[in-house]
N, C-alpha and C positions, 0 to 999 in steps of 0.2 A: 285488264283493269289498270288504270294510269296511278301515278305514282299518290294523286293527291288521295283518290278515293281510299284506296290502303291504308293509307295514312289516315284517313277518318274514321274509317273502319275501326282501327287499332285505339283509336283514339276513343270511339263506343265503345267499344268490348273492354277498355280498361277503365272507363268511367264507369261502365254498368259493375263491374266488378269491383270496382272500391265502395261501390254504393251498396251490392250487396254485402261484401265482409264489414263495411262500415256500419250497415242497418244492423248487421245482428250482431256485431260487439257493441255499438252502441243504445242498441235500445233497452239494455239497463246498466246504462253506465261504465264498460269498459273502455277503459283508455282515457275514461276525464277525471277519473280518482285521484285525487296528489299523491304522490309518491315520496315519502319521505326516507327510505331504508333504502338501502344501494344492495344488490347479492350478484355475483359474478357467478357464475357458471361455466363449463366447457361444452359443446355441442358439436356435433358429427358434423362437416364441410356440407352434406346434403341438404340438411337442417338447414344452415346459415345459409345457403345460396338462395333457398324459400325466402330467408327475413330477407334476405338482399333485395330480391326480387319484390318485396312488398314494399320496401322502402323506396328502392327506384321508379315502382309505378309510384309513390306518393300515398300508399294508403295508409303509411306510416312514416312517424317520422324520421324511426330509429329503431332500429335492431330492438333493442331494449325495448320503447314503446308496444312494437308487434309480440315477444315475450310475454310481459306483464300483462297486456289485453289477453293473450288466449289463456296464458295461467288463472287469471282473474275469473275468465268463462268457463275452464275447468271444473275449479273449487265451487264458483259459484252453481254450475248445476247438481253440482252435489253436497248443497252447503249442511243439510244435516250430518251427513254424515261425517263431513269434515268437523263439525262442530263438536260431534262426541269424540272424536279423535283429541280434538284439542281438551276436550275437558279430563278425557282419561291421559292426555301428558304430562295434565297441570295436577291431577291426585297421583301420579308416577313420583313428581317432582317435590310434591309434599311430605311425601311416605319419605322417599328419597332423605331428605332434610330430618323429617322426625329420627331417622336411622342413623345419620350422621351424628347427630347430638346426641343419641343415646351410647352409640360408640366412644366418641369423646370424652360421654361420663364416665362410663365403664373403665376408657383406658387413665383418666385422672383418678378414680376411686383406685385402681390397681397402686398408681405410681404412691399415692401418699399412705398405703398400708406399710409399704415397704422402706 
């Protein structure tokens, strides 16, 4: 097989392959979200050589980008569940608060008996 067909070849199989990861993060919407919060992370070299590899073919534009899109796909196929998860953080976080202030009172009623 001559050098150009290979090369076309390569060049099919990596466009059909952005087109499919690209069809199924994009058709609802991952990867066109704005992204306003920045979150760093550490990931295993195997990991990163994947985003490298996504990035170099071009199906992303960024480590980060490819990140974000499959987190997104994640959460989002299991958005109820994530959902309750976050409502039971935010009654963690209340209780939390209501506890803090009751202690406070507690230890200011202590201090001014005394």
């Amino acid at each position: 097989m001559p050098d150009e067909e290979i090369r076309m070849k390569l060049n099919e199989s990596q466009i059909s392959l952005r087109e499919e990861l690209m069809g199924r993060l994009s058709i609802e919407g991952f990867g066109l979200r704005k992204r306003e919060i920045s979150v760093m992370t550490r990931m295993s070299a195997d990991i990163v050589e994947i985003l490298d590899a996504l990035v170099e073919l071009e199906i992303f534009k960024s480590r980060s980008e490819a990140v974000a899109a499959f987190v997104e796909k994640v959460i989002s196929a299991r958005r109820s569940l994530f959902d309750e998860i976050r409502a039971q953080a935010a009654e963690i976080r209340q209780k939390r608060e209501t506890a803090k202030m009751l202690a406070i009172r507690a230890i200011q009623a202590t201090q001014h008996e005394d």
